[in-house]
C-alpha positions in Angstrom: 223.6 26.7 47.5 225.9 27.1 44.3 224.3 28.1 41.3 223.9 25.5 38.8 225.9 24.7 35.5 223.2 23.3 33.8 223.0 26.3 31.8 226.6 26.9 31.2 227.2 29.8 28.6 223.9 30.7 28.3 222.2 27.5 26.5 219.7 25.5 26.8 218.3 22.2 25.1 221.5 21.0 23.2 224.5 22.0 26.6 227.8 22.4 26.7 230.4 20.1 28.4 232.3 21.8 31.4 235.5 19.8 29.6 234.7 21.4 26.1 237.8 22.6 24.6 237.5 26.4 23.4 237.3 25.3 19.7 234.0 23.7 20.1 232.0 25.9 22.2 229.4 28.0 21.5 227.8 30.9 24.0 228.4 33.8 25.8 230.5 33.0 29.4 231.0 34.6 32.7 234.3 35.1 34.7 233.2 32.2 37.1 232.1 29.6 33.8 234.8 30.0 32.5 236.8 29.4 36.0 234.7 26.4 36.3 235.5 25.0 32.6 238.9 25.5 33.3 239.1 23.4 36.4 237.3 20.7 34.9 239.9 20.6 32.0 238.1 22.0 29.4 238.1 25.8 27.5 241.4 25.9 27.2 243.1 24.6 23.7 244.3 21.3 23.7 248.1 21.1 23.7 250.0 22.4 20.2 250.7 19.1 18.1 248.7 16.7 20.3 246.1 16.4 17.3 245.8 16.9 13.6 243.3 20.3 14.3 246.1 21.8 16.4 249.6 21.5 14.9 252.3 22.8 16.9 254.9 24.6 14.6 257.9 23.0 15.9 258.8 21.1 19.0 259.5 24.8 20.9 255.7 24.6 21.3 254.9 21.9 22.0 257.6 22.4 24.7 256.0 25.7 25.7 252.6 24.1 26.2 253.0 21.1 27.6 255.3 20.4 30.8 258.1 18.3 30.8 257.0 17.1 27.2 257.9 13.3 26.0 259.5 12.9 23.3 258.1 11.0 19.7 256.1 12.3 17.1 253.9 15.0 17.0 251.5 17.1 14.4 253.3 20.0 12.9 252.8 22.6 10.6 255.0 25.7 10.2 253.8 29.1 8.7 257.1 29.1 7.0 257.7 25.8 6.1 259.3 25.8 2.5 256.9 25.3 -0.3 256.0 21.5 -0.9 256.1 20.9 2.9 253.1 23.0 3.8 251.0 20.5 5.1 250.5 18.9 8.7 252.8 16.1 9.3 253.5 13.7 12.2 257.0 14.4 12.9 259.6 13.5 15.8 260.5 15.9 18.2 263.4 14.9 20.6 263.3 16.8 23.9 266.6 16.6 25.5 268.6 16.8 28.8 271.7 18.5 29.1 273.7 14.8 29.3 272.6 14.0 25.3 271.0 16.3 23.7 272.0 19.4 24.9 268.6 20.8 26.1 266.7 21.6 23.2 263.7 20.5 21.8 264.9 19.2 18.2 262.2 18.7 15.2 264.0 15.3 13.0 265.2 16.5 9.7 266.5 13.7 8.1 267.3 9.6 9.3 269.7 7.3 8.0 269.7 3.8 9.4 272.8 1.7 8.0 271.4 -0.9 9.3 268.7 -0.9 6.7 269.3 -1.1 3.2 266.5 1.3 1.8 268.3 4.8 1.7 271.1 3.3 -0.2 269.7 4.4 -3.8 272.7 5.4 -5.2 275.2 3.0 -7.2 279.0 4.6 -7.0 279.0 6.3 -10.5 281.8 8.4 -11.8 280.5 11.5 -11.7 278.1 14.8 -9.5 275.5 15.2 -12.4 273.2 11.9 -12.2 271.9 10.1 -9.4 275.3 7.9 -8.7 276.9 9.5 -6.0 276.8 10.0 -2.3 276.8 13.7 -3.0 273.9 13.8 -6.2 271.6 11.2 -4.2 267.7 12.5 -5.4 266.7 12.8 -1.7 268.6 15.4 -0.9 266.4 17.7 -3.1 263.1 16.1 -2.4 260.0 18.6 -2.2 258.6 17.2 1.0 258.7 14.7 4.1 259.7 11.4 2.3 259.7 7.9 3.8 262.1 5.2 2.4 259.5 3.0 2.9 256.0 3.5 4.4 255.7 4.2 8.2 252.3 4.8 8.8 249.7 4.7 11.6 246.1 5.6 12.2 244.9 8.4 13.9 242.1 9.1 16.3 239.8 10.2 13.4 240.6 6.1 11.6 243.0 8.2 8.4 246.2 7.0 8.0 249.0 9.4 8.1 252.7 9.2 7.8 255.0 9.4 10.6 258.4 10.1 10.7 260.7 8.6 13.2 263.5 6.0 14.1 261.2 3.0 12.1 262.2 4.0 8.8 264.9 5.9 6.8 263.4 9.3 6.0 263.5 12.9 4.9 261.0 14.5 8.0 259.8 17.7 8.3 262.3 19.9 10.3 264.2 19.5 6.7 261.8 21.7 5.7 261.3 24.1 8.7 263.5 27.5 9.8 266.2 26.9 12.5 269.0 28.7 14.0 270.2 25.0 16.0 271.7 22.4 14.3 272.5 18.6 15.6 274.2 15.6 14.2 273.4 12.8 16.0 275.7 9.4 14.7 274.8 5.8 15.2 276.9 3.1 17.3 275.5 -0.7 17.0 274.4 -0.2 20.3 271.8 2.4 19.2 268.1 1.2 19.0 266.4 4.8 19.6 267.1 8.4 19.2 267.3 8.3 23.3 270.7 6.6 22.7 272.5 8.2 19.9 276.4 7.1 19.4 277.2 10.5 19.5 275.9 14.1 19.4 277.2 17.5 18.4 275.4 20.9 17.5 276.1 23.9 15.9 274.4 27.2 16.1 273.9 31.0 14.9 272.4 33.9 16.0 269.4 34.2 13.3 267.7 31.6 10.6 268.8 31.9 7.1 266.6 29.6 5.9 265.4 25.9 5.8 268.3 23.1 5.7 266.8 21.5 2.3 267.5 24.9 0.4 270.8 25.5 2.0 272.3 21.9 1.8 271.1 22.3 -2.1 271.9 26.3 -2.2 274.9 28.6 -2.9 278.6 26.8 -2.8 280.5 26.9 0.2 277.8 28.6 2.1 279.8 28.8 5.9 276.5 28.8 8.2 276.9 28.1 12.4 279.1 30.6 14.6 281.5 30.1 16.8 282.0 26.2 15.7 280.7 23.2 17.7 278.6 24.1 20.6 278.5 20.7 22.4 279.4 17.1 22.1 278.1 14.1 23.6 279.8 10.7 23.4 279.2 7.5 24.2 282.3 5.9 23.4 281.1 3.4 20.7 282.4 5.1 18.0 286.5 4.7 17.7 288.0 7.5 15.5 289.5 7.6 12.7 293.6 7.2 13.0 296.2 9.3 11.0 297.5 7.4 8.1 301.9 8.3 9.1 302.1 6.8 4.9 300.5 10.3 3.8 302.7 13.1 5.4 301.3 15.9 3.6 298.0 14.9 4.9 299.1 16.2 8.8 295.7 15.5 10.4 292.7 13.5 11.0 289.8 13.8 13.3 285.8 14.4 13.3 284.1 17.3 15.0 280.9 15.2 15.1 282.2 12.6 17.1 285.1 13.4 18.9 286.7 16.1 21.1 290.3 17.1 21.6 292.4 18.4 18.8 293.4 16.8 15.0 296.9 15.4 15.0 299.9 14.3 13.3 303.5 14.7 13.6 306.3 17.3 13.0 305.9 20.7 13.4 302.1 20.7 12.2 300.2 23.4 14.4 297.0 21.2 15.6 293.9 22.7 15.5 291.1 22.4 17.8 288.1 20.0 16.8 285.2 21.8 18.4 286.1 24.9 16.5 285.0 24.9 13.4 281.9 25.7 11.9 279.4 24.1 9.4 279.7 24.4 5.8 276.9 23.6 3.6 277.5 21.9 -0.2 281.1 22.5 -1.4 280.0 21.3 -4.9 282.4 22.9 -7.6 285.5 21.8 -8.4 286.8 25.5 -7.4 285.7 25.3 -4.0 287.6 26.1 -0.9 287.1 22.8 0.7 288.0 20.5 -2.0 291.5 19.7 0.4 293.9 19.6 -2.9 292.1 16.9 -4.9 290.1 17.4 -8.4 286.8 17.4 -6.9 285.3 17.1 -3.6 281.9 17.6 -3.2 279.8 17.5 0.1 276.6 18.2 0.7 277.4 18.8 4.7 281.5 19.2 6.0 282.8 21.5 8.2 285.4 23.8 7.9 288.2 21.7 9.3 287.8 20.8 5.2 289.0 23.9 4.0 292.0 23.5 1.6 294.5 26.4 2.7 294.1 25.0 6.4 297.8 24.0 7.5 298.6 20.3 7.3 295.3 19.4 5.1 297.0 19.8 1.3 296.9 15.9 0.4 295.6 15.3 -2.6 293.9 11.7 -2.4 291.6 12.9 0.6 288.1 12.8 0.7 286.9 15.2 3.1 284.7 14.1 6.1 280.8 14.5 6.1 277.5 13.6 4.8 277.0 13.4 1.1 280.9 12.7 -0.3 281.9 12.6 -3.8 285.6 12.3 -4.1 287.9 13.0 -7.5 291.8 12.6 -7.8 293.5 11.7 -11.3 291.4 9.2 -12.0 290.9 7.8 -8.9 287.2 8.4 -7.2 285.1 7.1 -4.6 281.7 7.9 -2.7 279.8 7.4 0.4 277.1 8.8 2.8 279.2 9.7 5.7 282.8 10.1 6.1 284.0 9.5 10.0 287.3 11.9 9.2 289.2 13.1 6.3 289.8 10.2 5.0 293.7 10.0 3.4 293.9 8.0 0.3 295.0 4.4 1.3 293.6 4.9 4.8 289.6 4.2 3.9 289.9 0.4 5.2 289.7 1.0 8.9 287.2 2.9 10.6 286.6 6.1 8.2 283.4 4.2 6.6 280.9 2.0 7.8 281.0 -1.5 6.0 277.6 -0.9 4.2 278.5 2.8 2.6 281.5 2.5 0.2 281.3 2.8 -3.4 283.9 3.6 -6.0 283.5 5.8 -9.0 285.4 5.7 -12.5 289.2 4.9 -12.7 290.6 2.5 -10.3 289.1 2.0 -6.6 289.5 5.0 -4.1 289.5 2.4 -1.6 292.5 0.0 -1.4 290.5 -2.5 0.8 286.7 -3.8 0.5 287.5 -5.2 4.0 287.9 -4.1 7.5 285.5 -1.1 7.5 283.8 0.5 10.4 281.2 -2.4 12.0 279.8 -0.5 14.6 278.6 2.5 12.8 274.6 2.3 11.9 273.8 5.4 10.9 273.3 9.5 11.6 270.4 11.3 12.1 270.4 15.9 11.4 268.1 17.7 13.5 267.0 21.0 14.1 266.1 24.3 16.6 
């Protein structure tokens, strides 16, 4: 006859649960109890970020814990998170498939729906110092996780927390977080979850050099991914952005985020290859290398297909491509969120920018045309690894 359980670790009166979970027990166990506990589900630690008392620290572990892990949101909270974001948050973690999101297990950084009209809080000033611009928009400094608007939901314990996911607009967590992965996800109208992005690309490098709030905010110019893009998914919703033949001295066009293939032009112009070029975090000075020949050019996120010396990109009236533009040249400026390629003065009316993000600055309008934008772009979405 088996030996009962009825005194499992040793107690008597008030017993423990064979499906206790390690955190709650109290006792002292033998080899075969804790067997036992085990097979009835129980001893063992429930699974990182399944509940606020055991936040995972990114979605890595929650990958290495659970099997074949679902994506949405789950509890995190990072050791070395940067200060502000120290807390435990419900963030989205995307676990993907090599066919669209290149097999990682990406913690959501930041979410821009176009469709929605919350994130647009700047107003097309004239100038980088005030709150105005694409590029000087407050959120891209915030301290912490920030909703546009409230997303919320009630745990098991009945306290409301925040969530951050494809509901609202936000800042999340992994914008916060160390990585050495990077991935820019962009929006078709088709999109109606992160399982069916528009179009996905990500960079990476061999070591973290910090969180992506600091560096998007940091040092000018700061290069960061190796080896430019590491893979691209498409889904064919996006069209890209055609050469303007009216510009000559701007040779080339093209988006490393959404396309693959090489940038183009005409002549003698020595085409360079899209997926090779790397990441370049905040080109904010009027001296950087990536300001493409105009006054000003300042991006919070471009790559280095932007850079000014690179053969065929010298035309002045070009805003560069990328998140967070500003763009400056004699008197003529403009600003938006996202750029779908450099975008040649004259050329912003087709699909460069999505018919809800286009502003112009001081002067005269840097766009020629208030109609025929880009209708099909919604939105982008950074994550990280």
């Amino acid at each position: 006859m088996a030996p009962s359980k009825r005194f499992n670790g040793g107690i008597f009166g008030n017993t423990v649960g064979s499906d206790t979970n390690a955190a709650n027990t109290t006792g002292v166990f033998s080899i075969s109890q804790q067997y036992y506990m085990k097979q009835e589900g129980g001893w063992e630690l429930p699974p990182a970020g399944s509940e606020y008392a055991y936040p995972a620290q990114d979605a890595a572990a929650v990958a290495a814990r659970v099997d074949n892990p679902s994506s949405g949101y789950y509890f995190m909270q990072h050791p070395n998170a940067r200060s502000g974001a120290t807390g435990v948050y419900t963030n989205y973690c995307l676990f993907g498939d090599n066919n669209k999101h290149h097999g990682q297990a990406w913690n959501l950084a930041m979410h821009i729906r176009n469709d929605q009209s919350n994130w647009k809080t700047y107003s097309g000033g004239p100038n980088t110092n005030n709150n105005h611009s694409a590029y000087s928009w407050d959120k891209w400094i915030s301290g912490a996780p920030n909703n546009f608007t409230p997303n919320q939901f009630t745990d098991s314990g009945g306290t409301t927390r925040d969530k951050f996911d494809y509901t609202q607009s936000c800042i999340g967590y992994g914008y916060f977080i160390p990585f050495t992965k990077l991935m820019i996800m962009t929006y078709s109208s088709n999109t109606t979850s992160f399982a069916n992005p528009g179009a996905t690309a990500y960079y990476s490098r061999s070591s973290s050099s910090g969180n992506l709030r600091d560096l998007v905010a940091g040092t000018v110019d700061t290069v960061w991914s190796t080896g430019g893009r590491q893979g691209l998914y498409a889904d064919g919703n996006l069209s890209g952005p055609s050469w303007n033949s009216n510009r000559a001295d701007q040779h080339f066009t093209g988006n490393p985020w959404t396309q693959s293939g090489n940038t183009f032009g005409s002549g003698s112009f020595s085409h360079h290859s899209l997926g090779s070029f790397n990441i370049v975090f905040n080109t904010g000075s009027s001296t950087s290398n990536y300001k493409s020949d105009a006054d000003n050019n300042w991006c919070r996120i471009t790559t280095e297909m932007s850079y000014s010396s690179l053969s065929g990109n010298n035309y002045g009236h070009c805003m560069q491509h990328g998140l967070g533009l500003y763009h400056d040249r004699s008197g003529y400026s403009g600003t938006k969120m996202y750029s779908l390629g450099q975008d040649s003065y004259c050329d912003n009316n087709n699909s460069h920018t999505a018919d809800n993000d286009n502003w112009y600055g001081g002067g005269s309008n840097a766009y020629c045309h208030s109609s025929g934008m880009n209708t099909s772009h919604e939105g982008f979405s950074i994550w990280v690894a």
